[in-house]
C-alpha positions as CSV (number, residue, x, y, z in Angstrom):
1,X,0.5,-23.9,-8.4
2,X,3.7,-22.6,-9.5
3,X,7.4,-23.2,-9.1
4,X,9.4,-23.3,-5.9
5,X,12.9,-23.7,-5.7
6,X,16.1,-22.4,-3.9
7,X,17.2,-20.0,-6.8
8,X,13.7,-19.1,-7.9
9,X,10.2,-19.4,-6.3
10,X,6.8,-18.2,-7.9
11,X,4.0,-20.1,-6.1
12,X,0.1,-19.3,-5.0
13,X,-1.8,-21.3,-2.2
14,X,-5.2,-21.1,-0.3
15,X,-4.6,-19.2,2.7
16,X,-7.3,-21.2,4.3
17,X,-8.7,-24.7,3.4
18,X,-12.0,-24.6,4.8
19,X,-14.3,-23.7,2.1
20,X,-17.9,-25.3,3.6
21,X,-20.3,-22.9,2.8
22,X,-18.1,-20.3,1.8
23,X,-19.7,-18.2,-1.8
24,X,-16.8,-18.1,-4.7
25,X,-17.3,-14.2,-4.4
26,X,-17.6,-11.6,-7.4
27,X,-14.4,-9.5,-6.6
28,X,-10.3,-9.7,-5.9
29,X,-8.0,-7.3,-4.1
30,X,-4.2,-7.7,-3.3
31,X,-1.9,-6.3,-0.7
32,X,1.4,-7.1,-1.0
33,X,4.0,-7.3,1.5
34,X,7.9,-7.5,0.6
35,X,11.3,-8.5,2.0
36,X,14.3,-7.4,1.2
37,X,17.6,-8.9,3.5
38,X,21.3,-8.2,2.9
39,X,23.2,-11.4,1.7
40,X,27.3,-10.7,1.7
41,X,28.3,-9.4,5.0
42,X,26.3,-11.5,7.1
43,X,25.3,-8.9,9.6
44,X,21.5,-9.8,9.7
45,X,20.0,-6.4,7.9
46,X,16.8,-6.6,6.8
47,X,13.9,-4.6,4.9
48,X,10.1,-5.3,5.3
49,X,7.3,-3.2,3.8
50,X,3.8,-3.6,3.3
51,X,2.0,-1.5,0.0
52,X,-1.2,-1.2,2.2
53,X,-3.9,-2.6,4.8
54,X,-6.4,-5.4,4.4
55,X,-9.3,-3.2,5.0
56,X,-8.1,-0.5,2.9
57,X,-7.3,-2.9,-0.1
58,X,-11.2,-4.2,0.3
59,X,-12.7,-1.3,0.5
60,X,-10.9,0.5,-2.6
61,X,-11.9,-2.9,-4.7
62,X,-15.4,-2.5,-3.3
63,X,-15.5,-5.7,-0.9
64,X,-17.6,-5.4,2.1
65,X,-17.5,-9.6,2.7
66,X,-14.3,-11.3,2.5
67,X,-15.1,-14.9,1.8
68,X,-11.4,-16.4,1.4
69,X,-8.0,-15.5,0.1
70,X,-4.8,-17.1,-1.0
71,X,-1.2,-16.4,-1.0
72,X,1.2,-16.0,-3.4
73,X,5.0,-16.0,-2.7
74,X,7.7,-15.1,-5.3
75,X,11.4,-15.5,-4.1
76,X,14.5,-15.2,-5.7
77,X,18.1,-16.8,-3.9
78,X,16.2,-18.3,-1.6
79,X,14.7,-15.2,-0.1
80,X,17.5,-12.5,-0.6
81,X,14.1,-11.1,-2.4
82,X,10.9,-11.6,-1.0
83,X,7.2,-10.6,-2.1
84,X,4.3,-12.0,-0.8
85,X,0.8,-11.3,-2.1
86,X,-2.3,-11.8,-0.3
87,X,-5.2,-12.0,-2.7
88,X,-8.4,-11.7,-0.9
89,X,-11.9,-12.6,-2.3
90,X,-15.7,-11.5,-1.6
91,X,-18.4,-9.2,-2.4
C-alpha cells in the first residue's frame, strides 16, 4: 500500500508473509530507523540512526508476544532521505 517512486516513496509491507496461526494481536509499537546520504560531491558520506530497540519499543507499548510486523519505507530522491518504520504487533 502506498506510493513508490524515484522522487517520492511512501510505502508499508508485511515484514513476514506467514500468518498460519498467527493471533491479529491487541497492540502496535514502532521503531524507526533513518538514512540520511550526501548527494553532490559524490564522496559516499552517509548517516544511519535508529530512535530505539525492538525490545525496548515492546515493552514501553506493553507487548510481551510479538505476533508479526510490517514495514514502512518513506523515501524522497530516491533515497537522499530515508526512514524506515518497523511497526510490530502482539499482546
Amino acid at each position: 500500500m502506498g506510493q513508490q517512486g524515484m522522487l517520492y516513496t511512501n510505502v508499508i509491507r508485511p515484514y513476514s508473509t506467514d500468518f498460519r496461526g498467527v493471533p491479529a494481536g491487541s497492540k502496535a509499537c514502532r521503531v524507526g530507523e533513518y538514512h540520511l546520504k550526501e548527494p553532490v560531491s559524490g564522496a559516499g558520506m552517509t548517516a544511519d540512526w535508529t530512535s530505539r530497540v525492538i525490545q525496548e519499543a515492546a515493552r514501553e507499548s506493553g507487548i510481551t508476544n510479538l505476533y508479526y510486523a510490517d514495514l514502512k519505507t518513506f523515501r524522497i530522491l530516491d533515497g537522499i532521505y530515508q526512514k524506515r518504520t518497523l511497526i510490530l504487533y502482539g499482546d
